[in-house]
PADREN-313342 format. One record per residue: residue in three letters; x, y, z of N, C-alpha, C in turn. Coordinates in Angstrom, 1 decimal, m for minus. Example, Ala and Ser with C-alpha at 12.3 -4.5 7.8 and 13.67 -1.06 7.14 Angstrom:
REM PADREN-313342
PT:Ala:13.2:m5.7:7.8:12.3:m4.5:7.8:13.2:m3.3:7.8
PT:Ser:12.8:m2.2:7.1:13.7:m1.1:7.1:12.9:0.0:7.9
END
This chain:
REM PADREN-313342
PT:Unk:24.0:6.5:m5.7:25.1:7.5:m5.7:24.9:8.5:m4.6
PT:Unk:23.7:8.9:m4.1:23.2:9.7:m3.0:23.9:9.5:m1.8
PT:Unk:22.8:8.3:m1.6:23.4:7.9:m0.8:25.1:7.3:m0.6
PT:Unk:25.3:7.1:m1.2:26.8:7.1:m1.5:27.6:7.9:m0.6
PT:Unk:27.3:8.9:m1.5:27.9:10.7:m1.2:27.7:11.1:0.0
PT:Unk:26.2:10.5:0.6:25.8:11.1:2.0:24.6:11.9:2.1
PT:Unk:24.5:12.2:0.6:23.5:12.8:0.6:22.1:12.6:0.7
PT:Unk:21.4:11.8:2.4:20.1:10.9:2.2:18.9:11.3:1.6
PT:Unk:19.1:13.3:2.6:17.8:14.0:1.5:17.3:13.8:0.5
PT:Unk:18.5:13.8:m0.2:18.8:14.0:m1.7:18.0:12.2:m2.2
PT:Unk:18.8:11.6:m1.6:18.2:10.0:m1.7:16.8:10.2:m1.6
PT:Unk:16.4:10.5:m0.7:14.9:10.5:0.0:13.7:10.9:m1.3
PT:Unk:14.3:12.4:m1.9:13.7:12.8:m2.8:13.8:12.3:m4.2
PT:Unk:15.0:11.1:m4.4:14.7:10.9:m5.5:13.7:10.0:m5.4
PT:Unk:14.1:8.9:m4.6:12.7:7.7:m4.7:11.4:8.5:m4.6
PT:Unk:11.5:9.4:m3.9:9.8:9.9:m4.3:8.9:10.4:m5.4
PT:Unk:10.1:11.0:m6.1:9.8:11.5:m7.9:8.9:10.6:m7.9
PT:Unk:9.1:9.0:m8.2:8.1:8.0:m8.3:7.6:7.2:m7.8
PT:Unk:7.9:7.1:m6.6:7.1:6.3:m5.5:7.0:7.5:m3.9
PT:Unk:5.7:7.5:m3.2:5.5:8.1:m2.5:5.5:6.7:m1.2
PT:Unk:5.0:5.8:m1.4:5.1:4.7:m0.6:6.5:4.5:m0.1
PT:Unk:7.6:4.9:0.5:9.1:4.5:0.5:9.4:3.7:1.7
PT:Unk:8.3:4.1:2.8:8.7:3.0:4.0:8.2:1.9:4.1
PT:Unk:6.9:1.7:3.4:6.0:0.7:3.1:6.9:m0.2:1.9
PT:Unk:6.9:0.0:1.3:8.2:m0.6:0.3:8.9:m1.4:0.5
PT:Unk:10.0:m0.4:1.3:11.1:m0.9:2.1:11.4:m2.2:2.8
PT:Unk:10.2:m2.3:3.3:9.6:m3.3:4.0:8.6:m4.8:3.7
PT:Unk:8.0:m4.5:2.7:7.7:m5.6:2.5:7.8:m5.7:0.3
PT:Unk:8.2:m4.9:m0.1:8.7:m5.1:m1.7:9.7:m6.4:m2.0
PT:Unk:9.1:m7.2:m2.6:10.0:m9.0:m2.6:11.4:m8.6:m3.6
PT:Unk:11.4:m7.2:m4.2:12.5:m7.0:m4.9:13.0:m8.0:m6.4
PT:Unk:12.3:m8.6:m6.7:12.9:m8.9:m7.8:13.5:m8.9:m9.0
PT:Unk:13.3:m7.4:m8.6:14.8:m6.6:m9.8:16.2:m7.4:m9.2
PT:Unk:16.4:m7.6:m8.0:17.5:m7.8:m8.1:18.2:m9.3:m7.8
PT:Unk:16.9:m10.0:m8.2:17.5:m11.3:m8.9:18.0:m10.5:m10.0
PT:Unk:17.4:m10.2:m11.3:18.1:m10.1:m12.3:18.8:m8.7:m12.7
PT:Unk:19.4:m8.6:m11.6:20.3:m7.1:m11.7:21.5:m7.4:m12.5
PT:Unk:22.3:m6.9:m13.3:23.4:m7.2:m13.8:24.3:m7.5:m12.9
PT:Unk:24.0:m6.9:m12.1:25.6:m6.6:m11.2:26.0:m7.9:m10.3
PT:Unk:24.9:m8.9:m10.2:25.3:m9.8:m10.1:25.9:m10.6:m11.0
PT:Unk:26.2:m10.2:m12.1:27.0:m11.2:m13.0:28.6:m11.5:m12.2
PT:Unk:29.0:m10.0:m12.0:30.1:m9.7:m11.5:30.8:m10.3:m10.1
PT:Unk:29.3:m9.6:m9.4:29.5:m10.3:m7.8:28.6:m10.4:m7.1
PT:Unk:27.8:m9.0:m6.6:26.6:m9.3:m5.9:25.5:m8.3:m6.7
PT:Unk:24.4:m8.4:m6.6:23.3:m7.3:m6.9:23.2:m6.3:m6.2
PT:Unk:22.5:m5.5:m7.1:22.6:m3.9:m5.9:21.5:m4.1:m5.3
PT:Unk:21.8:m4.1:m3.8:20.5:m4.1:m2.3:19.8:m2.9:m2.5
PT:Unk:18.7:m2.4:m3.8:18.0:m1.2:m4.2:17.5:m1.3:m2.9
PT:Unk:16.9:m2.6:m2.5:15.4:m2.7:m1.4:15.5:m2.0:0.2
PT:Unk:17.3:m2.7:m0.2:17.4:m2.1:1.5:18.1:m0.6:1.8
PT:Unk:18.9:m0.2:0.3:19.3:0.9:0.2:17.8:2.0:0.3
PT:Unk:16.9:1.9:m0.3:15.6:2.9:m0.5:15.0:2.4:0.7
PT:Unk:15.0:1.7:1.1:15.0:1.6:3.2:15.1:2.2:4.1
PT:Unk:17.0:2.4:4.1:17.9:3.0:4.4:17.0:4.4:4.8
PT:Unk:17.2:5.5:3.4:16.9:6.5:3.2:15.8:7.1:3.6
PT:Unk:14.2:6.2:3.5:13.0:6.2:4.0:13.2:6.1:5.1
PT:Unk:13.8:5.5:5.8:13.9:5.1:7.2:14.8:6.3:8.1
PT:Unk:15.9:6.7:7.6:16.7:8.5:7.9:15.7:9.6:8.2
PT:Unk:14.9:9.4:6.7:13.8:10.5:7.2:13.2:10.6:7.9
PT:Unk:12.3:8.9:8.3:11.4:9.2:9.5:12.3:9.4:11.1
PT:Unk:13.4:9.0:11.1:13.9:9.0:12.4:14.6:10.2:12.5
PT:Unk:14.8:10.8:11.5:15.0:12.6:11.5:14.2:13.5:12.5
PT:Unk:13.3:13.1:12.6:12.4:13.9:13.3:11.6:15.5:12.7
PT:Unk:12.6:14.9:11.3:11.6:16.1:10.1:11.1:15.3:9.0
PT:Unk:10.2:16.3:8.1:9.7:16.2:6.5:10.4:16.6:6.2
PT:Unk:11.1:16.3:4.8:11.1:16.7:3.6:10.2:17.7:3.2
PT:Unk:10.3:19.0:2.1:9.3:19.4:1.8:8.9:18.9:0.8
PT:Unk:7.3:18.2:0.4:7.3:18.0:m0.9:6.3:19.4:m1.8
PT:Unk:6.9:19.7:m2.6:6.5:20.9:m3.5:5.3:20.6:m4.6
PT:Unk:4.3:21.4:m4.5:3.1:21.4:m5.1:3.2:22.9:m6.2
PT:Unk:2.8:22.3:m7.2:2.6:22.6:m8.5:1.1:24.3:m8.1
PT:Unk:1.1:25.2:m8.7:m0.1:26.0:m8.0:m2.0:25.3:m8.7
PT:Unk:m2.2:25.7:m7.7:m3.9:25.5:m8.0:m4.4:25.0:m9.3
PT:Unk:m5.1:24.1:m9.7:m5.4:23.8:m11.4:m7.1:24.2:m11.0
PT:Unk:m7.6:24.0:m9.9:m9.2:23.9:m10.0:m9.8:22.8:m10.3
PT:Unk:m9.2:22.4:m10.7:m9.5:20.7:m10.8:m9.4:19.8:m9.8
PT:Unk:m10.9:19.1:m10.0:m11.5:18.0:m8.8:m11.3:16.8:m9.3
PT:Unk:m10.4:15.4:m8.3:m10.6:14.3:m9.1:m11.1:13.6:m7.3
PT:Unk:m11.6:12.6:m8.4:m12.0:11.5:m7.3:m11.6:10.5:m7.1
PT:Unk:m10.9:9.9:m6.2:m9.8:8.8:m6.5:m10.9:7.6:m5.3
PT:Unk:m11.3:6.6:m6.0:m12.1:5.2:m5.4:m11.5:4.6:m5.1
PT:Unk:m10.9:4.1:m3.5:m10.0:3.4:m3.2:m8.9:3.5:m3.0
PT:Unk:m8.5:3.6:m1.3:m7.2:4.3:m0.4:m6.1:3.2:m0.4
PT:Unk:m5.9:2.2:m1.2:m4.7:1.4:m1.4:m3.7:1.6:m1.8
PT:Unk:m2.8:1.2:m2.1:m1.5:1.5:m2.6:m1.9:2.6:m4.3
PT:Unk:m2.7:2.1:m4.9:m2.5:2.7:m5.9:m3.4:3.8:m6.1
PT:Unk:m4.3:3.7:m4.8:m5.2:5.4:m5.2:m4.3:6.3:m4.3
PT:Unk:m4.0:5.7:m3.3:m2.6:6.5:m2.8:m1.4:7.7:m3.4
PT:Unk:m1.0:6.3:m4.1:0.1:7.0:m5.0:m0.5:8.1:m5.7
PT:Unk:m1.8:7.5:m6.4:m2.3:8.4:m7.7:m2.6:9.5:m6.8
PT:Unk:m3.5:9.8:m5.3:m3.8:11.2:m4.6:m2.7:11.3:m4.5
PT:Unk:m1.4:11.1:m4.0:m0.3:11.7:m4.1:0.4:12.7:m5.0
PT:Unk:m0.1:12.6:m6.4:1.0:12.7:m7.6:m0.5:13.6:m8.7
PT:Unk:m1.7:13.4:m8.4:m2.6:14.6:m8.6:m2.3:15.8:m7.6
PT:Unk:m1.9:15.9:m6.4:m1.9:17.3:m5.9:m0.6:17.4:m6.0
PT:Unk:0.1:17.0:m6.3:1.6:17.4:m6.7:1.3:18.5:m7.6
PT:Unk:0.4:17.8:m8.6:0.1:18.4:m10.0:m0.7:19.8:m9.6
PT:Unk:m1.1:20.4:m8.3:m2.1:21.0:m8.0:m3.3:20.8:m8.1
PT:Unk:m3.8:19.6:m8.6:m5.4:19.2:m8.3:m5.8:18.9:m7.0
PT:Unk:m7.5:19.0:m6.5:m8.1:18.7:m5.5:m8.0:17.6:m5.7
PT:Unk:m8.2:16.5:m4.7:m8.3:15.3:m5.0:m9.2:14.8:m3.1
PT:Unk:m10.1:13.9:m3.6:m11.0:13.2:m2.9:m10.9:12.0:m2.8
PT:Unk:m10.3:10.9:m1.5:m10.1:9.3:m1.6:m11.6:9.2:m1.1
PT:Unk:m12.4:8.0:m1.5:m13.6:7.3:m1.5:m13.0:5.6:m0.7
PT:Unk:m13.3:6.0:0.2:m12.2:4.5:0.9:m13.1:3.7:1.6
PT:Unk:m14.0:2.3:1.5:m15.0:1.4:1.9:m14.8:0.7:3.4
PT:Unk:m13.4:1.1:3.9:m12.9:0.6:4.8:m12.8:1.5:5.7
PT:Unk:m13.0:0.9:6.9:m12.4:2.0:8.2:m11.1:2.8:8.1
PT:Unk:m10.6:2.4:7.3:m8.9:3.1:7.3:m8.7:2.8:6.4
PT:Unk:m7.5:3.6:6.1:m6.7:3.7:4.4:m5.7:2.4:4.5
PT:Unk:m5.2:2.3:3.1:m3.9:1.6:3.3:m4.1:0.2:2.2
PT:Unk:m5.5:m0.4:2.5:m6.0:m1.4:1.5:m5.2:m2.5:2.0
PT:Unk:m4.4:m3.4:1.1:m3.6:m4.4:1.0:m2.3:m4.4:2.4
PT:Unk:m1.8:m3.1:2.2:m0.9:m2.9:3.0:m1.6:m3.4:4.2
PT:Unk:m2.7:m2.7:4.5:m3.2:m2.9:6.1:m3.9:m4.2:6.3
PT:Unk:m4.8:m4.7:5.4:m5.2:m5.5:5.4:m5.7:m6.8:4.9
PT:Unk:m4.0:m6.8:4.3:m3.5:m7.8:3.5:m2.1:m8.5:4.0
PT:Unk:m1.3:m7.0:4.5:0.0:m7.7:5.0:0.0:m7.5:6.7
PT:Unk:0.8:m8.2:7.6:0.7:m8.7:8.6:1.3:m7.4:9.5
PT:Unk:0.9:m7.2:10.9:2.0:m6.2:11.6:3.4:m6.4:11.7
PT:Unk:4.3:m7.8:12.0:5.1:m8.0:12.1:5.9:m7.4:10.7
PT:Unk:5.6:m7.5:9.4:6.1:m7.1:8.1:5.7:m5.6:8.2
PT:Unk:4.9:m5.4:8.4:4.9:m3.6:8.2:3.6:m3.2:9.1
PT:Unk:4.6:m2.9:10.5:4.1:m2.2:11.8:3.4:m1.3:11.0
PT:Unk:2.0:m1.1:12.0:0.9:m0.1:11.7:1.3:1.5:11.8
PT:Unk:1.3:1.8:12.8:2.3:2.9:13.3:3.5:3.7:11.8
PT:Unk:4.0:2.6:11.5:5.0:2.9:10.4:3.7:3.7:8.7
PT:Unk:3.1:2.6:9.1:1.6:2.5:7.8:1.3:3.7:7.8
PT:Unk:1.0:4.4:8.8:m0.4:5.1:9.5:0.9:6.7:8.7
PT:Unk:1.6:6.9:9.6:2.8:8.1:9.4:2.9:8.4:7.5
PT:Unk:2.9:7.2:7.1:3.3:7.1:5.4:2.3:7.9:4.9
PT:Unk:0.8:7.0:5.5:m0.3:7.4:4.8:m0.9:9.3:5.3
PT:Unk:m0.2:9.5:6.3:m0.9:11.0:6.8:0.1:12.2:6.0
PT:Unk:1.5:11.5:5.9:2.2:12.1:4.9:1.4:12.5:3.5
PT:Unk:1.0:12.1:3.1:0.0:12.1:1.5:m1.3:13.1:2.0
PT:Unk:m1.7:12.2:3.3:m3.0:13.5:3.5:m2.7:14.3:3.6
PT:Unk:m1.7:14.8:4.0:m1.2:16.0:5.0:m0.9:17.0:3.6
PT:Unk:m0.5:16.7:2.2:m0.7:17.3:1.0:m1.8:18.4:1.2
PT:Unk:m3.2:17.8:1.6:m4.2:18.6:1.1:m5.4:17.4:0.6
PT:Unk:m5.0:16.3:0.8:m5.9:15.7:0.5:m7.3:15.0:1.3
PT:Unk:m8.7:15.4:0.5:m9.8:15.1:1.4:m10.0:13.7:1.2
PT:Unk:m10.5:13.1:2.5:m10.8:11.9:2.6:m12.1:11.2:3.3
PT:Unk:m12.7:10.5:2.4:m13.8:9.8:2.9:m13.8:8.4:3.4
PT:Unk:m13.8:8.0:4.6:m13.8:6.3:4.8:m15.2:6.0:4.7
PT:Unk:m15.5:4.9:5.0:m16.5:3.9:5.3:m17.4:4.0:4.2
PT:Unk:m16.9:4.9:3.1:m18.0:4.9:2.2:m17.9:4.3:0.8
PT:Unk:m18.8:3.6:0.9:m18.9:2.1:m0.4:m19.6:3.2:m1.7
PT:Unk:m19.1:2.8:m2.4:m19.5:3.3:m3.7:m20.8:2.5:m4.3
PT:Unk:m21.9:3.0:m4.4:m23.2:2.1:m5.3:m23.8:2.0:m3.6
PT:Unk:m23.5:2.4:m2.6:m24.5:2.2:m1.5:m24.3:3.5:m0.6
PT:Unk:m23.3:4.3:m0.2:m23.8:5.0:0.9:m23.5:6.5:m0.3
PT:Unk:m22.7:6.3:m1.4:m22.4:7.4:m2.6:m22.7:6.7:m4.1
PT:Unk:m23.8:7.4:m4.6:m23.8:6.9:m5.9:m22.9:7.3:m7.2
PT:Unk:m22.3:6.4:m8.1:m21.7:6.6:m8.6:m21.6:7.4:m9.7
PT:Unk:m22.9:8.5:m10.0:m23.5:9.0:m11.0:m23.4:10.5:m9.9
PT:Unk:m23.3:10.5:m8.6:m23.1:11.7:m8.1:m21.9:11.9:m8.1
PT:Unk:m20.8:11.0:m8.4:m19.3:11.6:m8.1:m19.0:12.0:m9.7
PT:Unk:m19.5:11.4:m10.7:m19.1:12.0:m12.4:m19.8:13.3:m12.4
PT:Unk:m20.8:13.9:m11.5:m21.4:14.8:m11.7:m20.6:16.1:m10.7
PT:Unk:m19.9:15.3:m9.7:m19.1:16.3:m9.2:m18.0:16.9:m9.0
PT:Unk:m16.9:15.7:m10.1:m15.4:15.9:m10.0:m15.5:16.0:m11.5
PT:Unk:m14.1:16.4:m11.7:m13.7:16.5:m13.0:m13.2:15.0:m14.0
PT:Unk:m12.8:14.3:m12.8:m12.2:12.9:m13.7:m12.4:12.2:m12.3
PT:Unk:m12.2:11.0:m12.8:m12.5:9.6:m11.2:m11.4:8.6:m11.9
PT:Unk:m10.8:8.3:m10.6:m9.3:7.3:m11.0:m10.0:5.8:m10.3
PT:Unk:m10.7:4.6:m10.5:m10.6:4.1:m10.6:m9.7:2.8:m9.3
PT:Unk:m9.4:2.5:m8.3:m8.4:1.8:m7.4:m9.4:0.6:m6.5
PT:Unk:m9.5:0.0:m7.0:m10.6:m0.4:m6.1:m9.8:m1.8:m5.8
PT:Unk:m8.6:m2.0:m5.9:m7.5:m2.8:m5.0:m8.1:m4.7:m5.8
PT:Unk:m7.3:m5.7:m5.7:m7.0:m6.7:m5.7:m7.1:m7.8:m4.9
PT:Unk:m8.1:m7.9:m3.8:m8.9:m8.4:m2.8:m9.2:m9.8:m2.7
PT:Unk:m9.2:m10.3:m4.2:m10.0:m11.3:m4.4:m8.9:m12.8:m4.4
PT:Unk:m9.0:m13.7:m3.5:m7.6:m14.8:m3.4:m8.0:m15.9:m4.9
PT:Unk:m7.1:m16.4:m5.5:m6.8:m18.0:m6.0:m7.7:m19.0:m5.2
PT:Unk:m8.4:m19.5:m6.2:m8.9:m21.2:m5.8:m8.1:m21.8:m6.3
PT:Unk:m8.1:m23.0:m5.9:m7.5:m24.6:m6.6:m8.6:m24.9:m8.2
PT:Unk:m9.8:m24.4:m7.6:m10.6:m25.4:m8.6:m10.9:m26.6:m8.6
PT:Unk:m10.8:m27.3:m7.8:m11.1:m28.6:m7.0:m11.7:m28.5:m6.1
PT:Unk:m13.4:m29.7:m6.4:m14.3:m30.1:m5.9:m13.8:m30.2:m3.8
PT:Unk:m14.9:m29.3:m3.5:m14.6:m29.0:m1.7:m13.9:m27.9:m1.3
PT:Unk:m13.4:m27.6:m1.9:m12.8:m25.8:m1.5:m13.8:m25.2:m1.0
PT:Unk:m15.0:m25.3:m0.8:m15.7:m24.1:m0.7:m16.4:m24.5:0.1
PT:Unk:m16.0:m25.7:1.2:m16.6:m26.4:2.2:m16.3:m25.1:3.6
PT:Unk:m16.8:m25.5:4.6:m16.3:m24.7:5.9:m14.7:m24.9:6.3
PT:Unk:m14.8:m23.5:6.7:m13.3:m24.0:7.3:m12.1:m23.3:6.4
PT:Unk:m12.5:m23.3:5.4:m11.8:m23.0:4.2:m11.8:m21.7:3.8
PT:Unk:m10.7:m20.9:3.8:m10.2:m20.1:3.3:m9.4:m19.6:2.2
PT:Unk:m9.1:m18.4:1.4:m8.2:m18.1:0.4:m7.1:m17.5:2.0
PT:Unk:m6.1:m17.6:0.9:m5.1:m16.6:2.0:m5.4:m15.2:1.9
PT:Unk:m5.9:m14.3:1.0:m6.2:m13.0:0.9:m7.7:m12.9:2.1
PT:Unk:m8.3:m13.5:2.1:m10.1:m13.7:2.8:m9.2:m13.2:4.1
PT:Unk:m8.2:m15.1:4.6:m7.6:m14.9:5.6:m6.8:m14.1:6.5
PT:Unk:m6.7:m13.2:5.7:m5.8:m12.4:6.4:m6.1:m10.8:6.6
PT:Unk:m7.2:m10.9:5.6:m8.2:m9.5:5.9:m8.9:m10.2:6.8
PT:Unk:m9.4:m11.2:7.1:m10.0:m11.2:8.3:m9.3:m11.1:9.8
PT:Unk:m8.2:m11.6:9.7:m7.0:m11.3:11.1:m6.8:m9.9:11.0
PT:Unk:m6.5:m9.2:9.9:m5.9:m8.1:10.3:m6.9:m7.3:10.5
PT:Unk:m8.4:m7.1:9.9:m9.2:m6.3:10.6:m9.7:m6.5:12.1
PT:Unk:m9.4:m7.3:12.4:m9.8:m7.4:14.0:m10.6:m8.9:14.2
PT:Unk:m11.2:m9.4:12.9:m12.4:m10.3:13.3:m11.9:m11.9:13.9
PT:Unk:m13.0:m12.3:14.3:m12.7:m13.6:15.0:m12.7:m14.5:13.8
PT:Unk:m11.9:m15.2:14.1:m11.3:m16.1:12.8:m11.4:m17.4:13.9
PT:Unk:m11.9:m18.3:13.6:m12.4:m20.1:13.9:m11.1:m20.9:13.4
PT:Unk:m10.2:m21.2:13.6:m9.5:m22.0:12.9:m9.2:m23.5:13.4
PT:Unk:m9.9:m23.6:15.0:m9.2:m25.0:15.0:m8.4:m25.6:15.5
PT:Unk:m8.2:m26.9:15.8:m7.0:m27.4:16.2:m5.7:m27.1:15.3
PT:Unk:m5.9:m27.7:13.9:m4.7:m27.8:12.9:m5.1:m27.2:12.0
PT:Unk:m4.0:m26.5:11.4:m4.2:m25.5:10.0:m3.3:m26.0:8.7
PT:Unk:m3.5:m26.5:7.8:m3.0:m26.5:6.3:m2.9:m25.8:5.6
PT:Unk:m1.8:m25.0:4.9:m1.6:m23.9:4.1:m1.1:m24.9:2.8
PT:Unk:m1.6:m24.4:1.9:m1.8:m24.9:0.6:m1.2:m23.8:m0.4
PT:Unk:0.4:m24.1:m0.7:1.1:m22.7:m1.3:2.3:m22.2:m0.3
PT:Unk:3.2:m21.9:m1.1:4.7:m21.3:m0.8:5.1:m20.3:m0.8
PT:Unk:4.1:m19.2:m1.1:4.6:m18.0:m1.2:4.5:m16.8:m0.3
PT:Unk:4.4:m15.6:m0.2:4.5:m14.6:0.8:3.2:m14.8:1.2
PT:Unk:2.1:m14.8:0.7:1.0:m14.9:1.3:0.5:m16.4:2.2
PT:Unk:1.2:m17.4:1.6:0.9:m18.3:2.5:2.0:m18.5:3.8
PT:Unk:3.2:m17.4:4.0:3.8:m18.0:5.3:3.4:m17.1:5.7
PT:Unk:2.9:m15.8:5.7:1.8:m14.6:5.9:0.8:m15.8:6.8
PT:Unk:0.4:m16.0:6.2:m1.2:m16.9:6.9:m0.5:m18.3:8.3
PT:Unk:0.4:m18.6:7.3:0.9:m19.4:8.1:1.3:m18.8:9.7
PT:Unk:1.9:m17.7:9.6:2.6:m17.1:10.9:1.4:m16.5:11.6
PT:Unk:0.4:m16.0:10.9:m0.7:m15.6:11.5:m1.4:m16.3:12.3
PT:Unk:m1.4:m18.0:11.9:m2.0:m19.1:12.3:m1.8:m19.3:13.5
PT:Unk:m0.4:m19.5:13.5:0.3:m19.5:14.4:0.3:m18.9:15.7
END
């Protein structure tokens, strides 16, 4: 209806109530609310994906922020494990609340899945990078390269925040379960693709078989390529 009217701010701010991610979304969310949207009974489904696109996308080429409004000071320390989509969100939506909040992130950079799961072509870095400093830019402190149980023990962060949120991301790919998967050469698509997108040298070969139809295997596939 916002957008409708014209009004994108207004758009802008609602999708944020509950998602802080809106350009990242936009862009690679497979949408399947709107297979089963009603409104396709009628005629077509409502394009939520590319409409909350739309709007995320006004903002950034505005050449301004939105303000987002923070709740006053609680004094309260949380510790959020893991800069992915979902400790993201959650440091987002604790300083809203006015809490401190501290990301604990293992990786050279934030972002998790987004960065080092999905490809540049699907969601340009640059775009990534802008989303994610938006959130910092809150007030929130951040730690990279630091592994939890090796460079910070996990008995010093319960002793130093008030609560710890838990994000430690979805990393780990699907086997077949059939005898030789685990020969050389062989990859999951998730391995795969954190290994391209982090920078590393990846061996692949004359010819590459992708085993699977879905976003992550034409992901791998294009990457192959």
């Amino acid at each position: 209806t916002q957008i409708r009217e014209g009004d994108y701010s207004g758009a802008v701010d609602t999708i944020r109530e509950r998602n802080p991610l809106l350009l990242a979304c936009g862009r690679v969310c497979p949408h399947p609310c709107e297979v089963n949207c009603r409104r396709g009974i009628e005629d077509d489904p409502v394009s939520i994906n590319q409409l909350k696109r739309f709007a995320a996308d006004f903002e950034m080429n505005s050449g301004k922020r939105l303000p987002v409004p923070l709740a006053p000071p609680t004094d309260k320390r949380v510790a959020v494990v893991g800069g992915g989509p979902a400790g993201l969100t959650c440091a987002f939506f604790l300083r809203r609340l006015g809490h401190e909040v501290t990301i604990f992130e293992a990786m050279p950079k934030l972002g998790g899945m987004l960065r080092y799961g999905i490809p540049v072509y699907r969601l340009p870095r640059e775009i990534l990078d802008a989303e994610i400093q938006r959130i910092l830019d809150l007030g929130v402190e951040l730690k990279c390269d630091t592994k939890i149980g090796k460079d910070i023990s996990f008995d010093d962060i319960r002793s130093e925040y008030d609560a710890i949120y838990i994000a430690i991301g979805a990393h780990k790919g699907k086997n077949l379960g059939i005898p030789g998967e685990d020969g050389p050469g062989i990859w999951t698509g998730t391995e795969f693709l954190n290994h391209a997108n982090s920078g590393k040298k990846v061996e692949l070969g004359g010819k590459v078989v992708v085993i699977g139809g879905g976003d992550t295997a034409i992901d791998a596939a294009r990457v192959s390529k």
